[in-house]
N, C-alpha and C positions, 0 to 999 in steps of 0.2 A: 922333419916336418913336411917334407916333400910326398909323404906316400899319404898327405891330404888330398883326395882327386876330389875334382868336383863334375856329378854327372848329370846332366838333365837336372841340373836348377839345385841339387840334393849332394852331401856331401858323403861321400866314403874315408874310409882307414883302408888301404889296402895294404895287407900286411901277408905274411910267405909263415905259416906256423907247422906244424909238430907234420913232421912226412912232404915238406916241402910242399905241402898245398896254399894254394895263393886263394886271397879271399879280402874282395870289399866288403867290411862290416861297416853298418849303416850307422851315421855321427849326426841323433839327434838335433835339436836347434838349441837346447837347454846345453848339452854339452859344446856345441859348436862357440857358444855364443860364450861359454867359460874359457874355450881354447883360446879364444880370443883377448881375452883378458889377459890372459896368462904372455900370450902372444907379448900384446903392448906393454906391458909389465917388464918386459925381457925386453925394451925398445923395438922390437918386429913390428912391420906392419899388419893389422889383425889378418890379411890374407892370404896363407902362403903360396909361392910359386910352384908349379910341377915339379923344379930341377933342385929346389931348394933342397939346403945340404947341411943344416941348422940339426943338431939332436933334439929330439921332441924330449929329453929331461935331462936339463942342465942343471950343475951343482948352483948352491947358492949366490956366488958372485956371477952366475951366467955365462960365464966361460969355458966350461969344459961340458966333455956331456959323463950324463950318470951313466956306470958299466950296469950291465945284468945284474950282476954278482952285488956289487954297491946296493942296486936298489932293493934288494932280497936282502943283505945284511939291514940294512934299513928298517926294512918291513919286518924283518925277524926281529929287530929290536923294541920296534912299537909293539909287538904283537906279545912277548914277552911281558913289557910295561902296563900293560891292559890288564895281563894273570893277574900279575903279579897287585893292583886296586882291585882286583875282582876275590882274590882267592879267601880272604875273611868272610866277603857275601855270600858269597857263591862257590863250591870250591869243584864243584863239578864243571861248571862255566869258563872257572881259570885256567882247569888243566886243558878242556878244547880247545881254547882261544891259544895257550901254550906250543902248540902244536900247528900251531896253523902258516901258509905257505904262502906266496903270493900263487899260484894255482888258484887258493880257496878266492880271491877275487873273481877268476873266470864261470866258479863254480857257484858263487852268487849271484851274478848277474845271469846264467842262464838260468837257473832258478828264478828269479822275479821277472826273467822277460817269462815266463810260463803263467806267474803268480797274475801275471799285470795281462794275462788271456792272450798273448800273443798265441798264433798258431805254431803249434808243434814243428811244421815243414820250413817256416822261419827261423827257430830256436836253431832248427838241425843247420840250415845254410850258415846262420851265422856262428853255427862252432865250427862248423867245416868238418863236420862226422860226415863220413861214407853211409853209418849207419843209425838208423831210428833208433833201434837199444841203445845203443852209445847214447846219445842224445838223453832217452827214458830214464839214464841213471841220474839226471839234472834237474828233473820234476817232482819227484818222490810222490806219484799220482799212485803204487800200491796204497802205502804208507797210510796217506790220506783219509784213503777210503773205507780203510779197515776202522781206523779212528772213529771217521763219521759215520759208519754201520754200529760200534759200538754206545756213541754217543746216542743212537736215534731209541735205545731200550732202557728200556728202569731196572735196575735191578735191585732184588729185595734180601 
């Protein structure tokens, strides 16, 4: 919980991701203010220090931290369990959701910081792409467009 910095009044995550790039992504107030719960919940002080050395996801009794791997069998289990109520409804929905990674969490959230009109040169800092394409494949703004060109004609 230490790679909480806090800069000019606002808090960051700074975290070291894919090619050893380091990068403060920005920790709204709505999440800040859940960290925090989460914090006292675990007995922590809702604040944490620089040097703190606490894992930001401990198992349930709060004493060990979750490995990579734990959290991703985890997540592959929820993610599974979701198909598997969806697949009678839906069964095209079941198999996507089937399939799905914790990755797809990074790749929703830059998606909706897009959806939610953040600007594009922000989306790209906080994935930490070198490059705008990289980035463009998290907006689906062709996609879109084609839709709402099609959408705008009657057809008889």
């Amino acid at each position: 919980m230490g790679c909480f910095r806090q800069r000019r009044g606002r808090w960051l995550f700074s975290v070291v991701g894919k090619g050893g790039k380091r990068g403060g992504d920005p920790v709204g107030s709505e999440l800040w203010r859940r960290c925090g719960g989460y914090r006292e919940a675990l007995g922590l002080p809702p604040l944490p220090s620089p040097d703190e050395r606490t894992p930001l996801l401990l198992d349930l009794p709060g004493r060990q931290a979750v490995s990579d791997r734990r959290a991703n069998q985890v997540l592959k289990r929820l993610f599974l369990l979701a198909a598997e109520r969806l697949v009678e409804r839906d069964p095209d929905a079941a198999a996507h959701v089937s399939r799905a990674s914790a990755h797809w969490f990074r790749h929703t959230a830059l998606t909706r910081q897009w959806e939610k009109g953040i600007p594009l040169p922000h989306i790209k800092a906080n994935a930490r792409h070198s490059r705008l394409d990289t980035t463009m494949l998290y907006v689906h703004t062709e996609e879109e467009a084609r839709h709402e060109e099609i959408e705008k004609h009657t057809w008889r």
